[in-house]
C-alpha positions in Angstrom: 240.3 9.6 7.8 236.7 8.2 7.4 234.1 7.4 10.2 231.4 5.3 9.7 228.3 7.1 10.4 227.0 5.8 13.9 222.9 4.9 13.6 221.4 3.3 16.8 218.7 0.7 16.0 216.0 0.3 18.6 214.1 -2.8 17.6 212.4 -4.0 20.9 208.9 -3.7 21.0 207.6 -0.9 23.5 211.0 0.5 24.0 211.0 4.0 25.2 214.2 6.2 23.9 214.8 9.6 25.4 217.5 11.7 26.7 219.2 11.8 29.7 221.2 15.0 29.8 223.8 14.7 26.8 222.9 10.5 26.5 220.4 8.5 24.7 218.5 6.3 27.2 216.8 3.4 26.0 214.0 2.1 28.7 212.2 -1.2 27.9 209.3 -1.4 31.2 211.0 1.4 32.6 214.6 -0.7 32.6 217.5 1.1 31.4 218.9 -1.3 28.1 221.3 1.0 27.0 223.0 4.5 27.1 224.7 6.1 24.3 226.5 9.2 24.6 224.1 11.9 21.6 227.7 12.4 20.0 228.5 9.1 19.1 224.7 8.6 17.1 224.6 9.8 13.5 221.6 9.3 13.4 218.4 7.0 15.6 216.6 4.2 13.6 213.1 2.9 15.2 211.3 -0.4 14.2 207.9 -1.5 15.3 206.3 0.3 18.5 209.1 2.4 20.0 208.2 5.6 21.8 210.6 8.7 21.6 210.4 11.6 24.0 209.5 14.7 22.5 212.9 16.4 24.2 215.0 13.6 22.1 213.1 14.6 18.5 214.2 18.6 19.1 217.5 17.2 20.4 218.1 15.2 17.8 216.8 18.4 14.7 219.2 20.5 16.7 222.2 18.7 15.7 221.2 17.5 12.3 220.6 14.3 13.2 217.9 11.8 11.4 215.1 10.0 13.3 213.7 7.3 11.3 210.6 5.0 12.0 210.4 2.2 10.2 207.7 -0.4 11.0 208.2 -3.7 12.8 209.3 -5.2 8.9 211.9 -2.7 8.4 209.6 -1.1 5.9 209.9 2.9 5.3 207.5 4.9 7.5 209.2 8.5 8.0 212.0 10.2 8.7 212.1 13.3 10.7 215.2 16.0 10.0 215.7 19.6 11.1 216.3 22.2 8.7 217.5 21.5 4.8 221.2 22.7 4.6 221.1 21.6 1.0 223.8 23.9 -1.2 220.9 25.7 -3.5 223.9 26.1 -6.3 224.3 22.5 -6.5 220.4 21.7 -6.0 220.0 24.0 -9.3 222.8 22.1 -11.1 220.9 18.9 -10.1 217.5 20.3 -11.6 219.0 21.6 -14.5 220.5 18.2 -15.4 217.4 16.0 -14.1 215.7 18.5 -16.9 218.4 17.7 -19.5 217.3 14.1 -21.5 221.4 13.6 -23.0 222.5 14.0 -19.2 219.7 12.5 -17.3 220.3 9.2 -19.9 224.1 9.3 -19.1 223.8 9.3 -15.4 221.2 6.6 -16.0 223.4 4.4 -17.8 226.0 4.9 -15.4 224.1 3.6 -12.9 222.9 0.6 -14.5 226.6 -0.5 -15.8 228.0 0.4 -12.3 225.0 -2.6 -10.8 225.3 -4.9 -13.9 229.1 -4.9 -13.2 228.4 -5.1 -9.5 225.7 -8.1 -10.0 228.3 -10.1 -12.9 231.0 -9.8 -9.9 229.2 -11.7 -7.1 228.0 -14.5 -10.1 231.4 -14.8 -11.0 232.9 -15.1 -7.4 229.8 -17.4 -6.8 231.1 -19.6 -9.9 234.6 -19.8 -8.9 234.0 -21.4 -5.0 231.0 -23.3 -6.7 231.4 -27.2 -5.2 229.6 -28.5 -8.5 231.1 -28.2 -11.7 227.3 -27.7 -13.5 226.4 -25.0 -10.8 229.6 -23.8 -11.8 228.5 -23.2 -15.2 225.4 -22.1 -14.9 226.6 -18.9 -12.7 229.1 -18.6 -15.6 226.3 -18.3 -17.9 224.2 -16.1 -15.7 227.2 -13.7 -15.5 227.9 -13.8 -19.5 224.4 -12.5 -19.6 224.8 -10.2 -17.3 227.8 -8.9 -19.5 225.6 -8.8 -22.4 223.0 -6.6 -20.7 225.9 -4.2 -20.5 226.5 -4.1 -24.0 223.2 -3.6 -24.4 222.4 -0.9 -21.7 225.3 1.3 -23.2 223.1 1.1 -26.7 219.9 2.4 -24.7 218.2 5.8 -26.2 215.7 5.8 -23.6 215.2 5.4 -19.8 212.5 3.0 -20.8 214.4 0.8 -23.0 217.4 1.6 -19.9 215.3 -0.2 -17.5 214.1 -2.5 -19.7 217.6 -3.8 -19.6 217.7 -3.5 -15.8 214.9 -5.7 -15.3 215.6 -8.5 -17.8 219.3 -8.5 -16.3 217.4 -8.4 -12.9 215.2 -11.6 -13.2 218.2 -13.6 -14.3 220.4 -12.7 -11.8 217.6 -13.2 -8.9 217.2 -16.9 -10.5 221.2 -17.6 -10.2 221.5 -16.0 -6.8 220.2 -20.0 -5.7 223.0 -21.4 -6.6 224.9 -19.5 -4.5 224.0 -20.7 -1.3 225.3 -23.9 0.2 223.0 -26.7 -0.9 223.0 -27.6 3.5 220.7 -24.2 3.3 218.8 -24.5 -0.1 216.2 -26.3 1.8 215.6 -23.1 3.9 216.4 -20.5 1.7 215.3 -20.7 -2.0 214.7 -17.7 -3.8 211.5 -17.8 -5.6 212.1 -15.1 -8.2 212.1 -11.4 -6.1 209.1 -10.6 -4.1 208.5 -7.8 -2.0 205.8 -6.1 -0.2 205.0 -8.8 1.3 208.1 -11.1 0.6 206.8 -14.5 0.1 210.3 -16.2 1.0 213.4 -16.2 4.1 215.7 -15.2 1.1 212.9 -12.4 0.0 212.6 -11.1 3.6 216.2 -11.0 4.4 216.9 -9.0 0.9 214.1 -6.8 1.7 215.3 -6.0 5.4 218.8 -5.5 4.2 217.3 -2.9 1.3 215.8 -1.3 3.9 218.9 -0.3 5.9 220.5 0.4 2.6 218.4 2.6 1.2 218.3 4.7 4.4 221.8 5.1 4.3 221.9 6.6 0.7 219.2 8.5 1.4 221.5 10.1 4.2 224.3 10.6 1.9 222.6 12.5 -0.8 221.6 15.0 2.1 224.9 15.2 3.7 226.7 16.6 0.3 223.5 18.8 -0.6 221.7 16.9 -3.3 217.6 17.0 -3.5 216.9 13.2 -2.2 213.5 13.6 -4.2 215.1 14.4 -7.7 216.6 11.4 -9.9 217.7 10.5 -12.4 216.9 6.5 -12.9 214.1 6.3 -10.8 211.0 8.4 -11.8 210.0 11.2 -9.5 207.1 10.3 -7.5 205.6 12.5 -4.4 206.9 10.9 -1.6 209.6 9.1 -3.4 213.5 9.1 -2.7 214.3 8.6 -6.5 218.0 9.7 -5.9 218.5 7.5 -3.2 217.1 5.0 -4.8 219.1 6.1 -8.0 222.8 5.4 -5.8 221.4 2.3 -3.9 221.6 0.2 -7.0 225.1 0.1 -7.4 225.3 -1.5 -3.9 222.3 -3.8 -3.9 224.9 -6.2 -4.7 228.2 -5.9 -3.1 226.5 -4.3 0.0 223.3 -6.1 0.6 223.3 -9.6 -1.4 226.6 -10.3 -0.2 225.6 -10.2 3.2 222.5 -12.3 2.5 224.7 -14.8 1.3 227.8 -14.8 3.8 224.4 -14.8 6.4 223.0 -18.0 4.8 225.7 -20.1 4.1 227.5 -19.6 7.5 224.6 -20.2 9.4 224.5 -17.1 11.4 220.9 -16.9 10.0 218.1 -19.9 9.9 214.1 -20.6 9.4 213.6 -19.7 13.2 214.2 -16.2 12.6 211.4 -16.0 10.7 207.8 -15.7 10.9 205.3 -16.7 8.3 202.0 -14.8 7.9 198.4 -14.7 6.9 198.6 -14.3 3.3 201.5 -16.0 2.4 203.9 -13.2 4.0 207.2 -13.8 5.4 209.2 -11.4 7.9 212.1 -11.2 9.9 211.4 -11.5 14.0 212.8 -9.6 16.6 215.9 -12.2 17.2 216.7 -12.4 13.5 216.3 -8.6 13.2 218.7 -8.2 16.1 221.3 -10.5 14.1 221.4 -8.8 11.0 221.8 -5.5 12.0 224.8 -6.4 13.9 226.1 -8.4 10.9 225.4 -4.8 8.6 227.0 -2.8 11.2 230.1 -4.9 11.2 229.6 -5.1 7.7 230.0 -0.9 7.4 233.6 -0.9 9.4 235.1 -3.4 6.8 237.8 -1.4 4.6 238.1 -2.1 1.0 240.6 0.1 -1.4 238.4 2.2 -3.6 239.1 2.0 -7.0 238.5 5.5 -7.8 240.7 6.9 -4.7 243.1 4.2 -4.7 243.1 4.7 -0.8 241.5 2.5 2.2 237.7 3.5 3.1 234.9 1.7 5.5 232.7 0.2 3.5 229.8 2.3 5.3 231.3 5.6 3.7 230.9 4.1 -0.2 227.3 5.7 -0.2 228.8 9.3 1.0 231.7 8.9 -1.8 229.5 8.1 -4.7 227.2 10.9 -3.7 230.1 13.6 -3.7 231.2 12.0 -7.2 227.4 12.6 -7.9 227.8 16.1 -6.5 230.8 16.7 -8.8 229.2 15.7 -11.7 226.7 18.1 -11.7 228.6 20.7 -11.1 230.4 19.7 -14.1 233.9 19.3 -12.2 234.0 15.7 -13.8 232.6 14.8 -17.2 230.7 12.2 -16.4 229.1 10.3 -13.2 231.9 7.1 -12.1 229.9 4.5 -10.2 231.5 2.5 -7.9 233.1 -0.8 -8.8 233.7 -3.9 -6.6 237.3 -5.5 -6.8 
C-alpha cells in the first residue's frame, strides 16, 4: 500500500498557521479557514506573507516534518527540517560514486534518456489526438528528434557534451509543446521558447509554478530514503543547490508537470485572468490561479498508473519516492545500473 504524502499549502496572503493542541489552525484576520489534524500533513508549504507560530515550527522538527516558504511566485525561499536521519553508509556510497566519472556519467545518462523518453511520449500522444494533419507532423518530427537525441546522449563521454544534448533536445521540444494546446487557447497561451526567473509568458509561469511543486517533492524523496539532496550527479554541485533533486525531477518534468500544463490549458480550468502581468515584462500566477493549480497537482498525485518497473498500481505522487529508492539501490550497488522511470 502507498500514501501520497499529505503537504498543506497556505497561499492567502497574511494567513496566520499555528497549532491548536494536536491540529493545524489556519487564521486569516483572526478567522479560522481551516483545521487539519498534524497527522494527516506530511509536510506545510507557505507562499507569499504567511506567519507560522514558533510552537508549529518545533512541532512540526519534532515529527520530521518539512516547512517550506516559498514566495508569493512559488519561487524557492527555504525549507526548515529537524535533524538529518540520512543513512551515513549510503551517503558514503553516494559520495564515492558522485566522485567516480564512469558512474557519475552513467547515472547521468540515465537520467537524460529516462526525460528524452519521457518528453518523445507526450509529442507523440500530442501527435496522435492532433485535429490538423500538419500539426500532426510536425510533433512527429519533434518527437523523431527527440529519439535522435537519445542516440546521441548514449554516445556522450562527457557531462558537458551530456547536457549539451539535454538542451538542444530541450529547445525543440519547448517549441513543439505549442502545438499541443487547443488552437481556442493558443491565443492565451503561446510558449515563447522557455523563460524563467521572471517568466515572460501564462505558459512560462504555469511551467514554472508547477516546477516549483515538483521540485519540492523530489527534494523530499531524496531525504526520506537517506540520500544527500546537495550531491548529484547531472546537475553540478552549487552551495545552496539541490543538484539531486534536481537530478530525479527531470524525468518527471514531463509526465508530471507538462502534462498538467496542458490538460490545465486545453480544458479551460486555467485562463489569462489568473494571471498578472508585471513591471518588466514579468508574468505570475495570482492568488485564484494559484489556488486552482494546486488542487489540479494534488488530484493529480492520487491518480494510479502501473509502474513499469514494479508491474504493480502506485499514486502518481509516490513516483519521486520510488525512483529515489531505485537511486538508493544503485549506489549501494544492489542493481547495476540507475532505471529511470518510464511513462506508458
Amino acid at each position: 500500500m502507498y500514501q501520497v504524502q499529505n503537504t498543506l499549502y497556505v497561499m492567502t496572503a497574511n494567513a496566520y498557521a499555528h497549532l491548536d493542541n494536536a491540529t493545524v489552525r489556519i487564521e486569516v484576520e483572526r478567522e479560522t479557514r481551516l483545521r487539519v489534524p498534524l497527522h494527516h500533513i506530511g509536510a506545510l508549504v507557505c507562499f507569499g506573507n504567511v506567519l507560522v507560530s514558533p510552537a508549529l515550527m518545533h512541532r512540526l522538527a519534532d515529527e520530521g516534518k518539512t516547512l517550506v516558504l516559498l514566495d508569493h511566485t512559488g519561487r524557492f525561499k527555504a525549507r526548515l527540517e529537524g535533524p538529518c536521519s540520512g543513512n551515513v553508509l549510503l551517503r558514503q556510497a553516494q559520495h564515492r560514486s558522485a566522485g567516480d566519472p564512469e558512474t557519475t556519467l552513467g547515472i547521468a545518462r540515465a537520467l537524460i534518456a529516462g526525460k528524452l523518453r519521457n518528453s518523445r511520449s507526450v509529442l507523440l500522444r500530442g501527435a496522435r489526438e492532433a485535429a490538423e494533419p500538419i500539426e500532426s507532423d510536425t510533433l512527429s518530427r519533434a518527437a523523431d528528434a527527440l529519439a535522435a537525441s537519445l542516440r546521441a546522449a548514449k554516445m556522450a563521454d562527457r557531462l558537458d557534451a551530456l547536457r549539451g544534448v539535454e538542451g538542444e533536445a530541450a529547445r525543440g521540444y519547448f517549441a513543439a509543446l505549442n502545438l499541443i494546446v487547443k488552437p481556442q487557447a493558443r491565443a492565451g497561451f503561446t510558449l515563447d521558447g522557455r523563460t524563467r526567473r521572471p517568466p515572460r509568458d501564462r505558459f512560462n509561469a504555469l511551467l514554472s509554478f508547477l516546477y516549483s511543486m515538483l521540485m519540492n517533492d523530489c527534494r523530499s524523496a531524496v531525504e526520506a530514503v537517506g540520500l544527500d539532496p546537495q550531491l548529484g550527479f547531472l546537475h553540478a554541485v552549487r552551495p545552496g543547490r539541490a543538484a539531486l533533486a534536481l537530478d530525479i525531477q527531470e524525468e518527471f518534468r514531463s509526465v508530471l508537470a507538462d502534462r498538467l500544463a496542458l490538460t490545465l490549458i486545453n480544458r479551460g480550468q486555467i485562463s489569462a485572468r489568473d494571471f498578472d502581468e508585471r513591471e518588466g515584462g514579468a508574468v505570475m500566477l495570482n492568488e485564484p490561479g494559484r489556488r486552482a493549480v494546486v488542487t489540479a497537482w494534488q488530484e493529480r498525485k492520487l491518480e494510479e498508473i502501473t509502474h513499469p518497473l514494479l508491474d504493480t498500481k502506485v499514486p502518481l505522487g509516490v513516483l519521486p519516492f520510488l525512483q529515489a529508492r531505485i537511486l538508493a539501490r544503485t549506489l549501494r550497488g544492489d542493481i547495476a545500473g540507475y532505471l529511470p522511470y518510464l511513462a506508458r
